[in-house]
N, C-alpha and C positions, 0 to 999 in steps of 0.2 A: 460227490458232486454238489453236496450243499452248501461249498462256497462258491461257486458259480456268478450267481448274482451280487453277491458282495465284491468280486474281483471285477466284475463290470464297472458296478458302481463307483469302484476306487480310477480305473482306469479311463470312464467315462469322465470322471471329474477332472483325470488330471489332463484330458484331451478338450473340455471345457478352458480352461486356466490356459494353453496356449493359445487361443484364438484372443480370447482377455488379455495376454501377456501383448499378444501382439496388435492387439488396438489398442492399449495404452503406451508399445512403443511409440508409433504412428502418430500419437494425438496432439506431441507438439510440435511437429512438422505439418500438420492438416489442421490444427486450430490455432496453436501459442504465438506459433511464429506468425501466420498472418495478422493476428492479432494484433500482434507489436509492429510489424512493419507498416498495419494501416495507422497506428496512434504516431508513427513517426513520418508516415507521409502526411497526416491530416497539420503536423508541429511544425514541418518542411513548410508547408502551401503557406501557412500564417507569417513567418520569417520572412517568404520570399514577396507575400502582397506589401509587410513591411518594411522593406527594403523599394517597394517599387512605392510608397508614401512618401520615404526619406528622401528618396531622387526628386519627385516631384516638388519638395516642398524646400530643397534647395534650388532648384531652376525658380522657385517663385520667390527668393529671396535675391537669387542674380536681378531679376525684373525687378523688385522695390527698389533696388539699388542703383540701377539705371535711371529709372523715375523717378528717384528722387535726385540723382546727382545733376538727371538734367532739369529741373527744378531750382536745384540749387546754383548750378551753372546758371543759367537763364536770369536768377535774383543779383548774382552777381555782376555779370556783367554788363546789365543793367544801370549795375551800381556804379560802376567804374564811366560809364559815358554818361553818367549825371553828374559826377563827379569830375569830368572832365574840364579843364579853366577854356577851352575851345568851346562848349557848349554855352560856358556861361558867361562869356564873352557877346556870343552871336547871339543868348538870348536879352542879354543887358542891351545890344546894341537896337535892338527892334529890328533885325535884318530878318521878313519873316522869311524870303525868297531862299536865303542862306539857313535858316534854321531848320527849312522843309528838306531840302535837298543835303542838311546833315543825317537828318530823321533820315532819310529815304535811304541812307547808303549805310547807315546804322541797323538800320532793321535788314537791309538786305546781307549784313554781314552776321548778325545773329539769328537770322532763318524765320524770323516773325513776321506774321499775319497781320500784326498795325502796330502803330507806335506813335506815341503823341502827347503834348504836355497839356497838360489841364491846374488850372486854378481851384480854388477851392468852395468856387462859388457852381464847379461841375464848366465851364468857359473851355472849351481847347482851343488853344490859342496857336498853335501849332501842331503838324499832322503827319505822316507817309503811312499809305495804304489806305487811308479811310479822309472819311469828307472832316470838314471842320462844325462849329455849331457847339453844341452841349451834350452834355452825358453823364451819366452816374458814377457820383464818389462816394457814395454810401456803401461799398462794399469793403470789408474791412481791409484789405490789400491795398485800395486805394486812400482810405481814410487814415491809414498807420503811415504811411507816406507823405501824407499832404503834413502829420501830425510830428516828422521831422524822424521817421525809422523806415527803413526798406521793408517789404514782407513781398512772398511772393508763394502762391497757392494755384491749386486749384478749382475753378468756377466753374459754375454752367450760365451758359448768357442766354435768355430767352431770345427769343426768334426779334423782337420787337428790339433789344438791349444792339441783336448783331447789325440789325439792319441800318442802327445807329451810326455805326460804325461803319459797314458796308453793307450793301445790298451781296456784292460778289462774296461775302461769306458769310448772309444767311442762305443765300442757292449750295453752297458748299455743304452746309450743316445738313441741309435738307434730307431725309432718308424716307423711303416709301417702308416701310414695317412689312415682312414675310411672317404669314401663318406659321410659327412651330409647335411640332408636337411636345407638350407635357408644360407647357410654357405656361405664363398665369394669363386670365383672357385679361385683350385690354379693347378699349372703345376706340381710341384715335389708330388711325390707319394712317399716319406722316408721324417721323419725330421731327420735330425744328430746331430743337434747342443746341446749344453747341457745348461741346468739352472745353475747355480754354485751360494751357497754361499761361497761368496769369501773375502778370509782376509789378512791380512801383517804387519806384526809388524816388526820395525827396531830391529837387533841385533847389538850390537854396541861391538867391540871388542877391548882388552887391549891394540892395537897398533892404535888406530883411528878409523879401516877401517869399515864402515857401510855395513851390511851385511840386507838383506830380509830374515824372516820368513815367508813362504803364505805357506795357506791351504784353503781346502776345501770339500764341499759338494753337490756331485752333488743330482739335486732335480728328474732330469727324472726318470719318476718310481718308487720314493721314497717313495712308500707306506706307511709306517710308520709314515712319514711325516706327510703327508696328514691327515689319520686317524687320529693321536695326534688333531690336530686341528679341526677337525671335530667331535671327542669327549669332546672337549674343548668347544666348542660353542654350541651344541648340547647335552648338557648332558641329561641321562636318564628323563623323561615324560618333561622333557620343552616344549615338539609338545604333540598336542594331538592325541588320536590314528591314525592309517590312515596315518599320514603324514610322512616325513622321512627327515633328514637336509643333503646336501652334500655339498662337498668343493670341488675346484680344485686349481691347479696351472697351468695355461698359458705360452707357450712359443710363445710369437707372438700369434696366435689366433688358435693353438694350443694344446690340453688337454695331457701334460706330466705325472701330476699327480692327481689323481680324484679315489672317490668312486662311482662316478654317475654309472651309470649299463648301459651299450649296450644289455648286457642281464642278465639273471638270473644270475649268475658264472663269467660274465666276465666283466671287469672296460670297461670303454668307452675312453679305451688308445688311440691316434690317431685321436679322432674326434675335430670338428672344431668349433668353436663357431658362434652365427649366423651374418651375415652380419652387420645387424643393429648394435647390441652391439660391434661389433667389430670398426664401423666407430666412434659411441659413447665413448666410452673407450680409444681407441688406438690410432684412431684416431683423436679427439678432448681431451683427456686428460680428460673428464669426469666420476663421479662414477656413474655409472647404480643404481640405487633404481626401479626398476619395474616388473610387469611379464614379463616373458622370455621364447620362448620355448629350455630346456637343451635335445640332441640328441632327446628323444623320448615322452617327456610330457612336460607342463607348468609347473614352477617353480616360487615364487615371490624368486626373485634372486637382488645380490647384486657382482657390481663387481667394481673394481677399479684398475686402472696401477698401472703396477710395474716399476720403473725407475732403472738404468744402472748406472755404478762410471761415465758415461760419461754424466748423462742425457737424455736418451734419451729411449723412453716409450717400454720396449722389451718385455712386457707379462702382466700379470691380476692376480687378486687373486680373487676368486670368492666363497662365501657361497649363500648360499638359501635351502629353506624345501618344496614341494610337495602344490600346490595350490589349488588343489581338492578337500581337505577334507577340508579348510576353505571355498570353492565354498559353496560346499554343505551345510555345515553347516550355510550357511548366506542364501542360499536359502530358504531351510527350515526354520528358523526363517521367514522369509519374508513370508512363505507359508502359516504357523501357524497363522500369523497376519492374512493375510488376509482372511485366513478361518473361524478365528474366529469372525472378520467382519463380512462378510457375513452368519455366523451361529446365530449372534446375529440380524441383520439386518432381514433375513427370518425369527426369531422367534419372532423379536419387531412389525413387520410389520402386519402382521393381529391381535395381542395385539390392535393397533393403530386404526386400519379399524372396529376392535371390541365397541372399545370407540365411535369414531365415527360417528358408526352408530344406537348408543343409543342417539348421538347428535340431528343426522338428521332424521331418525328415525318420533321422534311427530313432522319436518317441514315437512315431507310429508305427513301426517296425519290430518295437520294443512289445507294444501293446498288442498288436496283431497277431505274434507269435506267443503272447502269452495266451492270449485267447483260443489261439490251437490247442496249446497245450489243457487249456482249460476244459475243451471238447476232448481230451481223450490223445490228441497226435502228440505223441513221444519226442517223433522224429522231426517236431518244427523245430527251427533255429532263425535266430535275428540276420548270420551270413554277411555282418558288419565288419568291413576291415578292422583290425585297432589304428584306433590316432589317440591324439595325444592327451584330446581332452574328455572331459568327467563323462559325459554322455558313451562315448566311445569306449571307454572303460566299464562302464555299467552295461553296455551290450554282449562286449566280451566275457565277462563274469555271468552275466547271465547265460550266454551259451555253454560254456562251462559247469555252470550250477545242473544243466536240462541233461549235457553229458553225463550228470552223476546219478540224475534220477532217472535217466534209462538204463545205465546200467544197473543201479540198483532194483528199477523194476525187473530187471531181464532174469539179473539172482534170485528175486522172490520168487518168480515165475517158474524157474527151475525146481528150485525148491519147494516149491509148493507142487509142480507134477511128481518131484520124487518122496513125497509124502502120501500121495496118492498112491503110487505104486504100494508101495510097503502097505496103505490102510488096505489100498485091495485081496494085497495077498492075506492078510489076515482080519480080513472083512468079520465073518463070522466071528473068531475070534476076541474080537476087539471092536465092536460094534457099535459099541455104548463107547470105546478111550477115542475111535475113528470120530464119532460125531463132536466128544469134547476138543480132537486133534484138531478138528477141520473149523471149528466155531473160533480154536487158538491161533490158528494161521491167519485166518481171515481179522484176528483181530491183530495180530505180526504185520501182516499186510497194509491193515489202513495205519497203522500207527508207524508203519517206515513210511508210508505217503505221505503223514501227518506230519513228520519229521522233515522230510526235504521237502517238501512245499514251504515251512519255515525257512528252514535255510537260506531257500528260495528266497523269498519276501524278505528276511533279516538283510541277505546282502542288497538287493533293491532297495533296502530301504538307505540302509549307511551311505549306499552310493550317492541315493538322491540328497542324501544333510548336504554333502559334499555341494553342488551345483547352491543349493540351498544357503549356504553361510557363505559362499561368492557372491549372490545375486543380493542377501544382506549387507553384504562388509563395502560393493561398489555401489550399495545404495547408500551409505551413509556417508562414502566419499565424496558420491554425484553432491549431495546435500552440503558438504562442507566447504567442495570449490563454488559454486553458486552461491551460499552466504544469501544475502536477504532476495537475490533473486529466485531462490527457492520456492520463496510463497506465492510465484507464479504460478506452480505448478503442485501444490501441497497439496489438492484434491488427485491425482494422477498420482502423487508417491503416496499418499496415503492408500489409494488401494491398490497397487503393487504390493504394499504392506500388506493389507488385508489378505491376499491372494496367495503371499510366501507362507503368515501364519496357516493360511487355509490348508497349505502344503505340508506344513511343520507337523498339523494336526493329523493329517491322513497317516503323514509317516509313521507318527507316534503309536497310532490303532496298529498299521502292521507290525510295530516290533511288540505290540501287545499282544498281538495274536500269534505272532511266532515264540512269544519270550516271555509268558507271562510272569515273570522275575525281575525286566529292566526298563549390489548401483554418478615581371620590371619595366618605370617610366625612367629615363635619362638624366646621368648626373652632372651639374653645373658649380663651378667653381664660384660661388656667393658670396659678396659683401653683406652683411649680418645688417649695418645699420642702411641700406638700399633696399634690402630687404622688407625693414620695417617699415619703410617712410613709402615702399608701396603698393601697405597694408592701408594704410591710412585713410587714404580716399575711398575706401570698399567700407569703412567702418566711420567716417565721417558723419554720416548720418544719425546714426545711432548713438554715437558717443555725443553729438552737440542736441540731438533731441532730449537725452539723460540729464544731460547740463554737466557733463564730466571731466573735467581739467586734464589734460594728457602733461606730463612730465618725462623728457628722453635725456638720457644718460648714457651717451654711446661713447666706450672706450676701449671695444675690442679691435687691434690690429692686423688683427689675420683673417683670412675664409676661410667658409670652410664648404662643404662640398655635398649639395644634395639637388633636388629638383626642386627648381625656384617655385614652381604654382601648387607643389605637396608643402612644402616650408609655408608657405602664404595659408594656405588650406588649416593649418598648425597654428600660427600666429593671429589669423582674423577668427579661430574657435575660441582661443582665449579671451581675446578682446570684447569679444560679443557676450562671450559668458561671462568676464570683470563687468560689464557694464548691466548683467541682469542681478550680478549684485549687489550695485549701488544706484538703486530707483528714484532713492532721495539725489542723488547726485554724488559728486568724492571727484579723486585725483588717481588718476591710472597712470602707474610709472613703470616704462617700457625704456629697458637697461639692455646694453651687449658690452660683452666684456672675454677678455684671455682667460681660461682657464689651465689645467693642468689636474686631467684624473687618468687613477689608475695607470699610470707611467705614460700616459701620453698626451701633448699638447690639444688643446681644442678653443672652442668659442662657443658662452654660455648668454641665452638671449632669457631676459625675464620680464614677466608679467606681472605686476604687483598690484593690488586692489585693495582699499581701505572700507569693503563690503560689509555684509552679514557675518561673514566666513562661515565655516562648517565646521560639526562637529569631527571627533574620531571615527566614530560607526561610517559616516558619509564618505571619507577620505579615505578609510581602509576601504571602500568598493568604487572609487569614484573613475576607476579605470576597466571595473567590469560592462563586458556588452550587455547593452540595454535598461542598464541604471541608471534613471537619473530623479533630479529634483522637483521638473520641470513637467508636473502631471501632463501639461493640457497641451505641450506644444515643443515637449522633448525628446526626443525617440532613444537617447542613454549610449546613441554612439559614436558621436565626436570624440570625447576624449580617447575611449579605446581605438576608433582610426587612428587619431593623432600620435596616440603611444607605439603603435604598430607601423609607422608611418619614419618616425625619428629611431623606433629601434633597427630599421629595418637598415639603416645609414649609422649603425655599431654607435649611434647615440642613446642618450638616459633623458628621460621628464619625470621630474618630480614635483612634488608637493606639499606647499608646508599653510596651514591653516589654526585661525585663532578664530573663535566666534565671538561674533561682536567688532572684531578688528580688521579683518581682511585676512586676502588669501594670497601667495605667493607661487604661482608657478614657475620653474626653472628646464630653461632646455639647455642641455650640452652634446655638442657635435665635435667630433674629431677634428682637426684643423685639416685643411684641403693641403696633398703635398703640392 
């Protein structure tokens, strides 16, 4: 029995090693994987606040573009009734009776607040909406005018400048200022000043003398305003339930004009915008893209200066929608995951403990009966069905092994009482060969126990290489389909390693001791060149502030057939992006033409630009999401929309680039049948 404690210790160890086996099964289901699904929900959350920037900071590009075309409207048409031979007729004539009551039905057909001609000595000589008398031409809108060119911007008119003008629209401008939280402090409790767009067309009359046309539009409290534009950006379900889009207008820091709520019924007139955004915007001349808190809730908000004819940064234009119900709705998602983690995790988990411990299971069974045996019981047995696999096979064989060494004891036993018999009978006799006979058995005896206890332990052991060079050969496979995700988990198969060698080593001692010898929007049938021409006014602006000569070449004869405002969405991304490549200014040449790819008829619309151009490097990525040029104010996913957008209508966009010469974008669409 002086292996006793060595057969624990082997068996003790190898009942160790399955608890170890079985938390490092476990460990990437209870650590790796949560691991990874937090680094990919934390990767989820950033994509999705970036995507809710993108939205916003194209609703604040609808609003400049409003605000400027009605700026530009407003300079124009301006132009066109200064310009008129009827005005300068009734002003040549001296008719002032007839001059006022053209003014009056002029101004009431372009939506203005006054309207009146002034000399240049500051004299209005004529008026509708305001009194007559004197006024300032010292502002550059009206000084470029007097000086024989249109301009039209916008002003702030002091309290003193509108009452010039009218009394009834300095009380208009008038605003009593509301305490806000986070706002910067200010001393005056009234704004007075006015927002004004503001315009001037030279009138030019039969004897020389250059005369000012200015009108205008005051914006404080111009609710109408406001709304337009915030119906404009904001159209019916673009937000999803819950949320709500608002716009304002700033004067200074400010709210003149705003749908934002102070309360149920009443606009948030007089309230102030907050600190931060105010230093950001106003003060550094940069566009806000972020949340915001607007008077009484978070907001992902978008705002941007508004510059003066003088230059000089005198308010904000601001959209944003209700941040709460995209909160929620990302939390939720987030919630969902991981509940459903952990619903599959608790239900996988004692599945796994189930298997398991049909694993482990016949090795304790194994161990238990060896330990009887170890105590002296013959007649223990494992009592393990055979099945198919290695474990199952090593029980059988071991009960079989136990068969042979009770038989084999049963024969010694025999044998050794019929030696007693015969010593007895001739006791005296043989008294001195009895005690060498009995000292020979007894050593006959341990050395057949010596023996099949071997045997024992030789076949235990062979058995277990067997489990042993499986749990090797699918560890090295687990390792080769995984490939570099491996080194997630190299500390967990490294000691799996450690653990099998530990096993290799035990085995090795028993066969030493027996043998001392040996892991979809809707499709519309399109004119290509209708299309373009009503692109044009969305990118007017931008294209004539660059100073960039537009060149059209239209001579495709067919449609072709996609959704007119995803096409437009396609054609005003390139234009916007031809015209941030030519700062110095250039000629943007915007072609539609018949083509014929790949066996079938279409119609190819191109963008050409005499820019920077781009390199190779830039072009081979210039279609992947979130790549772009445009550090400060680009989010890298226009053109992969755009490509996603045209492919998605069994059309191609490509592109073709020279640095230093420009760049050539090409779309082709299947022709409409």
């Amino acid at each position: 029995m002086a292996e006793k404690p060595g057969l624990f210790s082997v068996f003790g160890a190898l009942k160790s090693v399955r608890f170890r086996l079985l938390a490092i099964a476990l460990l990437p289901t209870l650590v790796i994987l949560p691991l990874l699904l937090g680094i990919t929900m934390v990767r989820w959350s950033g994509k999705f606040d970036a995507l809710l920037t993108t939205k916003v900071n194209s609703d604040l590009t609808v609003a400049h573009q409003y605000l400027a075309t009605i700026l530009e409207n407003t300079g124009e048409r301006l132009g066109a009734i200064s310009a008129s031979a009827r005005l300068r007729d009734i002003t040549t004539a001296g008719d002032e009776e007839a001059l006022r009551l053209f003014l009056e039905e002029s101004r009431q057909k372009l939506g203005l607040d006054f309207l009146f001609v002034v000399d240049g000595g500051g004299a209005i000589s004529a008026s509708a909406g305001t009194g007559t008398g004197r006024t300032r031409v010292d502002w550059p809108v009206r000084s470029s005018a007097l000086a024989g060119k249109a301009s039209y911007a916008i002003d702030v008119f002091s309290e003193e400048d509108l009452k010039t003008l009218s009394p009834a629209l300095a009380q208009r401008a008038r605003l009593d200022l509301v305490p806000t939280a986070n706002a910067q402090s200010g001393e005056k409790p009234t704004e007075t000043r006015g927002m004004m767009i503001h315009a001037a067309s030279p009138l030019q009359l039969r004897d020389g003398t250059t005369l000012a046309l200015v009108g205008g539009r005051l914006l404080n409290q111009n609710l109408d305003f406001i709304d337009t534009i915030n119906d404009l950006v904001y159209r019916k379900a673009s937000l999803p339930e819950g949320s709500q889009g608002t716009a304002t207008l700033f004067l200074d820091d400010v709210r003149i004009s705003t749908n934002v709520r102070l309360f149920e019924n009443q606009r948030a007139l007089g309230t102030r915008v907050s600190q931060v955004v105010y230093s950001a915007v106003l003060g550094s001349g940069q566009v806000w893209l972020d949340s915001a808190f607007v008077v009484n809730d978070w907001y992902i908000s978008a705002y941007e200066p508004l510059v003066d004819s003088y230059g000089k940064r005198v308010g904000m234009l601001y959209v944003g929608f209700l941040e709460a119900p995209f909160a929620q709705a990302k939390y939720e998602t987030l919630g969902s995951v991981i509940a459903a983690f952990l619903g599959i995790t608790i239900l996988s988990i004692p599945v796994f403990l189930r298997w398991a411990r049909a694993i482990f299971k016949p090795l304790e069974r194994i161990t238990e009966t060896i330990s009887q045996v170890d105590d002296g019981n013959l007649s223990a047995r494992t009592g393990l069905p055979p099945n198919a696999d290695e474990i199952g096979q090593v029980a059988v064989h071991l009960d079989e092994l136990l068969d042979r060494l009770q038989q084999r004891e049963g024969e010694l036993r025999a044998w050794n009482e019929e030696l007693n018999v015969r010593v007895g009978q001739r006791t005296q006799e043989l008294q001195l060969a009895n005690l060498r006979l009995e000292a020979t058995t007894k050593q006959l005896v341990m050395s057949e126990k010596l023996a099949t206890i071997g045997e024992i332990t030789a076949g235990v052991a062979h058995e277990i290489n067997n489990p042993i060079a499986v749990i090797q050969g699918n560890l090295e496979v687990a390792r080769v389909i995984l490939g570099d995700q491996a080194d997630l988990a190299r500390t967990e198969f490294n000691l799996i390693d450690e653990q099998v060698e530990r096993i290799s080593r035990i085995v090795g001692k028993l066969l030493q001791f027996a043998r001392p010898e040996e892991f979809a929007g809707y499709v519309e049938r399109l004119s290509p060149d209708a299309v373009i021409s009503d692109c044009m006014p969305l990118v007017k602006h931008v294209l004539s502030r660059a100073g960039i000569e537009i060149v059209r070449a239209d001579t495709a004869t067919g449609l072709l057939a996609m959704n007119r405002t995803e096409l437009q969405q396609v054609l005003v991304n390139l234009i916007v992006n031809a015209a941030h490549a030519m700062p110095e200014g250039g000629t943007l040449t915007l072609t539609s033409f018949d083509e014929e790819r790949h066996g079938s008829h279409g119609v190819g619309l191109a963008v050409k630009d005499n820019g920077v151009g781009m390199s190779e490097d830039v072009v081979a990525r210039i279609f992947d999401p979130f790549f772009t040029t445009k550090r400060q104010e680009g989010t890298g996913l226009g053109l992969s929309v755009s490509q996603m957008l045209i492919a998605r209508q069994g059309g191609e966009i490509t592109v073709e680039s020279i640095p230093g010469q420009g760049t050539s974008f090409t779309i082709w669409l299947p022709q409409a049948l």
